[in-house]
N, C-alpha and C positions, 0 to 999 in steps of 0.2 A: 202850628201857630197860624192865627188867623195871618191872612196878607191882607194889606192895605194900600203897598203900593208893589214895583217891580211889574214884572212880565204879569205876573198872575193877581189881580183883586178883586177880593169880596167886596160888594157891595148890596147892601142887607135891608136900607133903611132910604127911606125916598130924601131924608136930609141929608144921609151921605153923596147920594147920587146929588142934589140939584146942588150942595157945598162944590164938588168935584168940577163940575161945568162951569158955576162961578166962578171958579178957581181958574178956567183957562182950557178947559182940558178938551181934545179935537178929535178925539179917536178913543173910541170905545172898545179895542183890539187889547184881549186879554181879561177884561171888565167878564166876573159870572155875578148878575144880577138876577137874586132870588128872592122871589113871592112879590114884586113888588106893583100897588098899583101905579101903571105907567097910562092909564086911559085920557090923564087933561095933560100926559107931557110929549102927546105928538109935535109941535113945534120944535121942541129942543131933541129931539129924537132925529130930526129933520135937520137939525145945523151939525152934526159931526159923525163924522165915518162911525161904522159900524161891526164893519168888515172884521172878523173875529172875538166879537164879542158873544157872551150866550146868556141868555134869557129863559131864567130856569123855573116855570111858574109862576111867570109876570104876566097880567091884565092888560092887555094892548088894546086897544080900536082894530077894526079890522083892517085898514085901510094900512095902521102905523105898523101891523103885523106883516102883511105885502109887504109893506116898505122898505124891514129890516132886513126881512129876510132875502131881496133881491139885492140887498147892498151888502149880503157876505155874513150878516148874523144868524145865529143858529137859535132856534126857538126852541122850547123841550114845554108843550102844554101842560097843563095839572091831568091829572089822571080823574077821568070822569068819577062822580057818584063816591071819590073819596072821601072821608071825613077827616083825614089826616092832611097837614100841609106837608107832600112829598119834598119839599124844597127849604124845607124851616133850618131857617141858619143857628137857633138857640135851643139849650134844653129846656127841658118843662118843669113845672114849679107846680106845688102842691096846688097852688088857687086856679092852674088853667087845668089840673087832669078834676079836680072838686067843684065842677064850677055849676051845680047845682048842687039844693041840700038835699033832694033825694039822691041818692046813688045812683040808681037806675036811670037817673036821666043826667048822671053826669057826661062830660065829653071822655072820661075814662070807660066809662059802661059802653059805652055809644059805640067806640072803636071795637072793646071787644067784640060786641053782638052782633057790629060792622065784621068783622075778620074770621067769626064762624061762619057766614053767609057767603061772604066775596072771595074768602081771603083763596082760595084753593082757585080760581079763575083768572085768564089770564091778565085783566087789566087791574083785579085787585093783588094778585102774586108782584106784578110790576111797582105797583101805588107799595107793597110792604117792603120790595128790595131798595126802592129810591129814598122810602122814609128814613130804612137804617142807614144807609149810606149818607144821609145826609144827618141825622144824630151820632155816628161816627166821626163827621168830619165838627159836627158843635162840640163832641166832648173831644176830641183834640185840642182844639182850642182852648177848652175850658179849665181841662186839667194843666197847662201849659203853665212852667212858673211855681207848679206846686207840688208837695210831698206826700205823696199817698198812702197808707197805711189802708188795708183791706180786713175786714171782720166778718167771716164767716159762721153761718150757725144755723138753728131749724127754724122750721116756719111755725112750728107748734110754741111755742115760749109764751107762758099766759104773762099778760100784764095782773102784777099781783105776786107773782112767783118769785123765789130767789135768784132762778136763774136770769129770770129778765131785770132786776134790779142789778145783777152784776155786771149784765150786756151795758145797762145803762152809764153808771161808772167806770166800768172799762173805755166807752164810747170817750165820754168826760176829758179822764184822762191822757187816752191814745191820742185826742182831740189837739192837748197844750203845744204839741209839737208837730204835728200831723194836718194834713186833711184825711178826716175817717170817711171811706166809703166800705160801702154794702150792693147786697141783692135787692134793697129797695123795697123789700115786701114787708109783711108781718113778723111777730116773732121775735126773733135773736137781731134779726134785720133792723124792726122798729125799734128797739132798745136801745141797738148800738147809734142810731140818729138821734135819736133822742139825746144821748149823751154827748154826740157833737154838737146838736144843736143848743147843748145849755152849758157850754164850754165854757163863755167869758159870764156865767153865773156862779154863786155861791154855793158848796158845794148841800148845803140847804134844799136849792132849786129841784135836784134832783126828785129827794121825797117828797116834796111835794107835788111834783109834776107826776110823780107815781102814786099819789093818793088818790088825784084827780083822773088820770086815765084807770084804777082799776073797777072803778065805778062800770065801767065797760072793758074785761077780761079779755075777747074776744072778739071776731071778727064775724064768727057765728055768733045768735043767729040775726045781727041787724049790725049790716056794715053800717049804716046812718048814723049808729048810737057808735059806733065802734068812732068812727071817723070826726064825728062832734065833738070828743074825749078829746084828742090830738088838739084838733085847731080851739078848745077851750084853753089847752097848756100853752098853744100859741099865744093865744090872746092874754095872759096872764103873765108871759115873756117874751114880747114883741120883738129883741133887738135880738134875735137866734144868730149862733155861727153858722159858718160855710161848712156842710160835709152834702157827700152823695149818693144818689142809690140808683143802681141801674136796672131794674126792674123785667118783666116781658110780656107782652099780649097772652105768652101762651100759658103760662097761666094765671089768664085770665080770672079766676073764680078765686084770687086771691089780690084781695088788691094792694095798692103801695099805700107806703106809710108817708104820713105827710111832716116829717121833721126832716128828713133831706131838703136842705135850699135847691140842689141842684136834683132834675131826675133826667135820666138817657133812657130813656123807655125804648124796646126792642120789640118787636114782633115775631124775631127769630132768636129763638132760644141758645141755641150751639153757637152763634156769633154772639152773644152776649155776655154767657161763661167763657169764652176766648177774653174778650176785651177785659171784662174787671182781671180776670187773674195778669194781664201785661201790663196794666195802667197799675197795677199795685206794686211801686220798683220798690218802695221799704219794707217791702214784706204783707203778712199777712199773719192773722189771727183767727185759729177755728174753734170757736166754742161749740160744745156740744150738739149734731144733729143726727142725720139720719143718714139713707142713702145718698139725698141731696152735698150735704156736705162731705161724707165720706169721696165721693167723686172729686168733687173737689180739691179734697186733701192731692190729692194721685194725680190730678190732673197739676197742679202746681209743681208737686215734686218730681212732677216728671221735665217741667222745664230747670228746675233745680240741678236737675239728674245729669243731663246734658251742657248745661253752663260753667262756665270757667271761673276761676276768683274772684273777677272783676265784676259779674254781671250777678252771682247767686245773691238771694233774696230771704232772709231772715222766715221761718215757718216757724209759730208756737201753737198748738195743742196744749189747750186749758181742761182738765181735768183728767188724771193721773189713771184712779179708776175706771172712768167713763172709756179713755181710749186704749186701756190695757185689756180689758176682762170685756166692758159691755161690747162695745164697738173696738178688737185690738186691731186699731191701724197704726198703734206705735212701736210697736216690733217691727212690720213690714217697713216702716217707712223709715226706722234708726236702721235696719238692716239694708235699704237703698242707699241711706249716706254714707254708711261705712266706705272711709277711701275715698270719697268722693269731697270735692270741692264744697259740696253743701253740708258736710259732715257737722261743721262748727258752728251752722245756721239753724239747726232743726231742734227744737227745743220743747219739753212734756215740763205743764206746770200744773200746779191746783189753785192757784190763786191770780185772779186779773189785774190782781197790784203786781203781780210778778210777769204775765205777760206786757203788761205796757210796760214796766223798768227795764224790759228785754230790747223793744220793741224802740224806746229812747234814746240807749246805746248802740242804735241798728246791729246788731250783734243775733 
């Protein structure tokens, strides 16, 4: 949860901080103020203690930099030649990682082609450990207050297809009761955003939002055209729901999808398949994929595996066939719950009307 006051406060926003001063306040001890420019508020920097405060990516003058720092505050610079703000107190939104109409020169390209060059060196290895750390501590906050449902599935899922028209309506429906999150990328991923995001729409919105993007199938071979598709359904359903996608630099050569409101974008892959499978306490939904999801699967049930009544986590597997014969990971994994606390949670369906009825009665 964000703090605002007590021992320990966020302060994010330069209206927070000069409301804060206004307000009375003589000591900046405990105060972690990030990204903020502080270069016209040397005077008021100058009227109250400092003495344990930190200053996490803030623009100082150099003088007010001296200043702070012999009066007991700790400075932590930006990390040179980053392109990321190491210290960003909010996550990202489709319009700051798109924020040009070429691709290639979005601020999402930019980082990647930034983190194949820098990223293995030590002050960009540092710039990618401080950024997740600090998009860990935004989606903390963000998810706080809400009910997560998690939707796993492949990256391959053409728009156009059955199965991404099912991601989409499951998304939908998982949606009425839920905040749906994902991996944030393409695929089973964009489908199931897509369906959060057209939640409080007709259930109409859907097809048509799928006629519109199949125009552009894929992501090969012109992410541009691919990425126009989305913010065209945007612009045609301006007031989208809250769902999220937590994405990663690494890989990079696939990008995210922009019907997530919210994106926690990673740099480091292994901390970020940690995170979505904890932050999903209602469980989770694996539609059909590959090795990606298969891990997955195993990796969830294994926190499953070791959790007591109180804490296990609803698992459904959509498609009966798919995970018996093509991919059988539902032998092994009805075979893990046997006797197990999560025995009554793991559930083989074919139908995504039957995974969200599951998924409604946390069950």
């Amino acid at each position: 949860m964000r703090r605002t006051r007590g021992r320990v406060i966020n302060v994010d926003s330069l209206q927070d901080f000069d409301h804060r001063l206004s307000s009375g306040a003589r000591s900046l001890s405990g105060w972690r103020l990030r990204s903020l420019d502080l270069s016209d508020r040397g005077r008021a920097l100058r009227s109250v203690e400092v003495a344990g405060a930190l200053f996490l990516g803030c623009t100082l003058q150099d003088d007010d930099e001296v200043s702070v720092r012999a009066r007991g505050a700790v400075v932590f610079p930006t990390v040179p030649d980053s392109p990321v703000d190491t210290y960003r107190a909010m996550l990202y939104t489709p319009d700051e990682l798109y924020d040009a109409a070429d691709y290639a020169q979005s601020f999402d390209a930019r980082v990647y082609a930034w983190s194949q060059r820098a990223g293995a060196d030590g002050d960009g290895a540092l710039a990618e450990s401080l950024h997740d750390h600090s998009i860990a501590l935004a989606l903390e906050r963000w998810v706080h207050g809400r009910r997560l449902v998690g939707v796993m599935g492949g990256h391959d899922a053409v728009r156009g297809d059955v199965g991404y028209a099912d991601g989409a309506r499951l998304g939908r429906m998982l949606a009425q009761s839920h905040t749906v999150a994902t991996g944030g990328g393409p695929g089973a991923m964009e489908a199931v955003n897509l369906g959060g995001y057209l939640a409080h729409e007709s259930p109409d919105a859907v097809d048509e939002a799928l006629r519109v993007l199949a125009g552009a199938p894929a992501f090969r071979p012109s992410i541009d055209a691919w990425a126009k598709a989305a913010f065209a359904v945007r612009e045609l359903f301006p007031h989208g729901a809250d769902s999220l996608g937590i994405p990663t630099w690494h890989y990079g050569h696939e990008p995210p999808n922009a019907f997530a409101s919210a994106i926690a974008k990673y740099f480091r892959n292994a901390q970020r398949e940690a995170i979505l499978l904890e932050i999903c306490q209602a469980g989770i939904v694996f539609l059909p994929g590959a090795g990606g999801t298969v891990q997955e699967i195993f990796q969830d049930a294994c926190e499953n595996y070791y959790a007591d009544e109180s804490s296990t986590a609803p698992m459904v597997l959509v498609g009966k066939e798919y995970w018996t014969r093509t991919y059988p990971a539902w032998p092994l994994l009805k075979a893990l719950a046997r006797g197990r606390a999560m025995q009554p949670h793991v559930h083989l369906v074919d139908a995504v009307e039957d995974a969200a009825a599951l998924m409604a009665q946390g069950v």
